[in-house]
C-alpha positions in Angstrom: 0.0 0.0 0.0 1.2 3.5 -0.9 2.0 5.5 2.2 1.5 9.2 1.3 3.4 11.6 3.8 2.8 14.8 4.8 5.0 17.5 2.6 6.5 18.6 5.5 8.4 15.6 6.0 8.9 15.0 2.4 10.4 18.3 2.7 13.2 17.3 5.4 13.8 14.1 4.0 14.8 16.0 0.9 17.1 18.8 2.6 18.5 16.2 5.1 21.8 15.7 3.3 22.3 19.9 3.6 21.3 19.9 6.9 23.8 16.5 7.8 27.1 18.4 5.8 26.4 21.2 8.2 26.4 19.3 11.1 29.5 17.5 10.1 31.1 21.1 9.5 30.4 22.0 12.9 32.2 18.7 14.3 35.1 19.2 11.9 35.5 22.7 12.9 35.2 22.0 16.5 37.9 19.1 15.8 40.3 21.4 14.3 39.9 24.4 16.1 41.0 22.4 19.3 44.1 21.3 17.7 47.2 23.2 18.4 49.3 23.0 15.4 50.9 25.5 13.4 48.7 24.1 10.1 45.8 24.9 12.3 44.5 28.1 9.8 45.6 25.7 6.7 43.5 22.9 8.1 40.9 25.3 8.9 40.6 26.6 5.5 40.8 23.2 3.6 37.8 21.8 5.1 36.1 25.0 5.0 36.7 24.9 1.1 35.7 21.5 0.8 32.2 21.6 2.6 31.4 24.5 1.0 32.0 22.6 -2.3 29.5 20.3 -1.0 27.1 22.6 0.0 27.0 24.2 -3.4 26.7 20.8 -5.1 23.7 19.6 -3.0 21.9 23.2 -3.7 21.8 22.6 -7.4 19.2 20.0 -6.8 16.3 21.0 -4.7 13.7 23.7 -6.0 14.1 27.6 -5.0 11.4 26.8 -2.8 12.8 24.0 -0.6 16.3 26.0 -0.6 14.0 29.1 0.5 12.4 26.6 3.5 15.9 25.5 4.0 17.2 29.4 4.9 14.5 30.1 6.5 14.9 27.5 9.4 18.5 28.1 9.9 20.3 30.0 12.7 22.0 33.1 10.8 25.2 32.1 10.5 24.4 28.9 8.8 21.6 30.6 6.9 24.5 33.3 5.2 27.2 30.3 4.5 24.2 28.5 2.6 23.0 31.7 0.9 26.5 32.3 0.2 26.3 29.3 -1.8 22.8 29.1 -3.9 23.6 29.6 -7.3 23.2 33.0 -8.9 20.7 32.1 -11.4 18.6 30.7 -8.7 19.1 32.9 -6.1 16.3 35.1 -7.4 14.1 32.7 -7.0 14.9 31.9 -3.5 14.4 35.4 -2.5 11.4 35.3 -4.0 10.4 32.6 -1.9 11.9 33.5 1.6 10.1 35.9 4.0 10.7 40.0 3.5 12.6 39.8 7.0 14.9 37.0 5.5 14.8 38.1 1.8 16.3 42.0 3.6 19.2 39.9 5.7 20.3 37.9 2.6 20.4 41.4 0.5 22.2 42.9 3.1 24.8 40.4 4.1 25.5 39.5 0.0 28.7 41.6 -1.6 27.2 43.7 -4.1 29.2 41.8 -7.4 27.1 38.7 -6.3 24.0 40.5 -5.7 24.1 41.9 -8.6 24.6 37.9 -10.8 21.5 37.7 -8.9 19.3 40.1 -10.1 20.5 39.7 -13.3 18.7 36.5 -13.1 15.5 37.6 -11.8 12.6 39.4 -14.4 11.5 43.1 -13.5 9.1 42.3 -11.5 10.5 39.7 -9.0 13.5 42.5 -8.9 11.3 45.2 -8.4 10.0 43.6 -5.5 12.7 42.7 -3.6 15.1 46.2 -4.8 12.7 47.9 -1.7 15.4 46.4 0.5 18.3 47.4 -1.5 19.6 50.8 -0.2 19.1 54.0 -2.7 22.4 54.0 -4.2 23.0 50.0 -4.5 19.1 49.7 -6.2 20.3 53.0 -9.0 23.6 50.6 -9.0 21.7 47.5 -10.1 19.2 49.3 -12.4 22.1 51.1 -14.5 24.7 48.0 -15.0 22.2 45.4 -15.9 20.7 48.2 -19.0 
């Protein structure tokens, strides 16, 4: 018999693997930071590197939406580090999708050269709607490069 499951849970089941390579980031960092070696920032920065990697490869799967869900249930820190790597051509899309309070942080805490791949991306509308949380002189920015 087909078991049907609520889309909640369907939902975690399928942003589990993001959710597991940030937990194992926080272990490995822990690990590292405790050790006392003089390869301690090299260490640091290798792993660092190499989850992001993995990060970045598991967000080119689910929809803007679940990556949207995904941001919106993490603590800050995590939520910029995953932000930091959603594609640009679908990171319209997830701010489309996330809250105004998140859709503001992300705009906020993104370096204007990658905000701006972003909105190139995104239709006049979508932009129009979320460039109400771009400061004056970033939104005049955005609207004169991507003529």
């Amino acid at each position: 018999m087909l078991e049907i499951r609520p889309s909640q849970e369907r939902l975690t089941e399928r942003l589990r693997p993001i959710l597991e390579l940030l937990d194992r980031q926080r272990v490995v960092t822990t690990m590292v930071q405790r050790q006392h070696q003089t390869r301690q920032a090299l260490m640091e920065a290798l792993v660092e590197r190499q989850q992001l990697a993995q990060i970045a490869s598991k967000l080119r799967q689910p929809h803007a939406a679940d990556i949207a869900h995904l941001l919106e249930i993490l603590p800050d820190d995590e939520r910029f580090l995953v932000w930091s790597q959603v594609p640009a051509g679908a990171g319209g899309d997830v701010l489309w999708d996330v809250s105004r309070s998140v859709a503001k942080s992300l705009i906020n805490s993104t370096d204007p050269e990658r905000l701006l791949a972003v909105c190139r991306h995104m239709d006049g509308d979508d932009f129009g709607d979320v460039s109400e949380f771009l400061p004056e002189d970033r939104r005049t920015g955005f609207l004169d490069s991507s003529r």
